[in-house]
N, C-alpha and C positions, 0 to 999 in steps of 0.2 A: 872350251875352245876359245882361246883369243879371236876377237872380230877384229877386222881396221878400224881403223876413224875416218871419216870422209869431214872435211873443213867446209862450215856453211856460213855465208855472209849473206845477212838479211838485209836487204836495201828497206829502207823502211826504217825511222827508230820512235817511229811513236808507240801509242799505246796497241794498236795491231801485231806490229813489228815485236813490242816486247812478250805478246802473246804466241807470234810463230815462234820466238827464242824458248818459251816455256816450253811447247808443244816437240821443239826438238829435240830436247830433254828423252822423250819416251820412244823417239821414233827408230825405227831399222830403216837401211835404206841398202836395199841388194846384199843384203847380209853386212853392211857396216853399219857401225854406230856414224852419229853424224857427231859431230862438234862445232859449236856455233863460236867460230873466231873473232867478229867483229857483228857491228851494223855499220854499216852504209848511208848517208847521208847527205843531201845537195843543200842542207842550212848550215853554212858556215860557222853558225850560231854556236851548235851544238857539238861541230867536229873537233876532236882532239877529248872530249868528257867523254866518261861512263856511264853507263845505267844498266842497274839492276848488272854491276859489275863487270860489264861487256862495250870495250872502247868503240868507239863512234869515229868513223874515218870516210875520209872524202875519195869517189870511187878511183881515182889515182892513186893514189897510198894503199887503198888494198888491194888492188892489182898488185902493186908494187910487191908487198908486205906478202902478199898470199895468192901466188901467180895460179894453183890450182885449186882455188878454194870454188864450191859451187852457188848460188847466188839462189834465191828464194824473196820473192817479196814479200814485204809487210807493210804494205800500203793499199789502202783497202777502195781507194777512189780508182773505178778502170781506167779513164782515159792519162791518168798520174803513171799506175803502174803500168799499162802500155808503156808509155812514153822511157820511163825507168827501166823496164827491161830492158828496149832496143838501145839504149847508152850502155849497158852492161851487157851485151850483147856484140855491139861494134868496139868496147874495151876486149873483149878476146875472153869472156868469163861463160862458163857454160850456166846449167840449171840442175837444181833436185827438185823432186818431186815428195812434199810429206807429208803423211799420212798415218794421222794420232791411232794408236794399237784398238784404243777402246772406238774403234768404227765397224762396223757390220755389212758387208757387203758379200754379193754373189761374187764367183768367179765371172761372170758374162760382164766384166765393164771394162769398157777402154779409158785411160786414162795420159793425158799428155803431161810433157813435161811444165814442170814448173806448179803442179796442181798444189792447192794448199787444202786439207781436210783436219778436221780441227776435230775433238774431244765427241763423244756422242752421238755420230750422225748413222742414219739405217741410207744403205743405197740397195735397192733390191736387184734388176736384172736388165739386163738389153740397156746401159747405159754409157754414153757416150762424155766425158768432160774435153774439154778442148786445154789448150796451153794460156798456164797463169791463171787457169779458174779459183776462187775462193770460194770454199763453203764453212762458215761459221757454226758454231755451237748449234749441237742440236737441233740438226734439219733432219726431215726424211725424204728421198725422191724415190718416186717408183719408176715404172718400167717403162720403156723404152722414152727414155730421156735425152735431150740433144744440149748441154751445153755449149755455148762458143767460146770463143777465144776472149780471156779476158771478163770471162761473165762472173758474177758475184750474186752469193748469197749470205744474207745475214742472220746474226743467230736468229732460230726456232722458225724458219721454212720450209711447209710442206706442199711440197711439189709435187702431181697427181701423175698418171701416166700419161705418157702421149702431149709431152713438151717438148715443146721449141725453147730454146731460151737464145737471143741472141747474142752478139760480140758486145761485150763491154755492155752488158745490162746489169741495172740494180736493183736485188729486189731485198724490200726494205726487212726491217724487222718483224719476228710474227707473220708474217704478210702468208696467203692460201692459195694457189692456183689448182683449179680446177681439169680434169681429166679432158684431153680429147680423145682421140679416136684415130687408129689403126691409118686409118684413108685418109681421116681432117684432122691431123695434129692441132693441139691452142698451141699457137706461135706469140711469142713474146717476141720485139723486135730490138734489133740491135740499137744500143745505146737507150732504151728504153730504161725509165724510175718506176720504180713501182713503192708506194711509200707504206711507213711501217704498218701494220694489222692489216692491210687490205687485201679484197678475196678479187682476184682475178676470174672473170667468167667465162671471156672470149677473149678472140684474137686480139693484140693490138699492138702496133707497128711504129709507133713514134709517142715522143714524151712523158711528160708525167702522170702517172695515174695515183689515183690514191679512194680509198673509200669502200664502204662493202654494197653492192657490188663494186667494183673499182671504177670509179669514170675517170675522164680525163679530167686534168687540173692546170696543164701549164704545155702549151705545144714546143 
């Protein structure tokens, strides 16, 4: 049976951005295939070139060009892609949401628009992602997990059950958070770093952490 195609403009054309263009490649999206029309970009620099064979347009020109195309980010800094959605947002462009085949997941997980899930990751049950989340290569989260809006993980992330993870938090490469508890979730706080290999062990509500155990580094 012929699927449709669904048209995806990835704001974003860095090296992220050429990874959700690979990623779209495999993906179904509500029983269409997607097809990645353009990338999106606010550096003048690079608008009107190609990469990796996919033109590069400033987000006027694809509106213009591609009035129903749906928008994905590939910009992997939160408060960036914040920012980049709500301009592609108040240009009149909606969101997909994609999600690489080779992922393993319960039916128990709620998932918002605009999520990006990449290559390899296990999500098990009672999971919550919020709108614009990124999760990178090969993470696993367990059970009853809260991401927020905008929150990010980088590749190889294993996130324990009974997280909090805030709005627009980063947690680094390799990085470990540790299991709470039913009554005392570990809350990660919004806009929080957490930087690459470090093991989270407790609560922590503002700036940079880094280290095993994790302490603070940079308020």
């Amino acid at each position: 049976m012929k699927m449709d195609k669904m048209q995806i403009a990835i704001y974003g054309a860095g090296g992220f951005g050429r990874e959700v263009a690979w990623l779209t490649e495999s993906a179904v999206i509500n029983g269409a295939v997607p097809q990645v029309v353009c990338f999106i970009d606010d550096d003048t620099a690079i608008v009107g070139k190609k990469l990796n064979d996919i033109k590069v347009l400033s987000l006027h020109e694809a509106k213009r060009r591609y009035p129903d195309a749906r928008i994905v980010s590939g910009i992997g800094v939160p408060k960036i892609r914040q920012a980049t959605m709500e301009k592609a947002q108040v240009a009149g462009f909606g969101f997909a949401t994609l999600i690489h085949p080779r992922t393993e997941m319960s039916k128990w997980i709620e998932i918002r628009e605009g999520t990006v899930i990449c290559a390899g990751n296990i999500l098990t049950t009672n999971i919550m992602l919020g709108r614009h989340v990124q999760i990178n290569l090969d993470c696993t989260i367990g059970h009853d997990v809260i991401m927020g809006d905008y929150a990010t993980l980088a590749p190889g992330v294993h996130v324990s059950g009974c997280v909090h993870i805030g709005k627009r938090a980063y947690i680094g490469t390799g990085a470990v958070i540790i299991n709470g508890t039913q009554d005392a979730p570990l809350v990660i706080g919004d806009d929080v770093i957490v930087g690459a290999g470090s093991c989270v062990t407790k609560s922590i509500s503002y700036g940079t952490w880094g280290g095993v155990p994790a302490r603070l580094l940079h308020k």
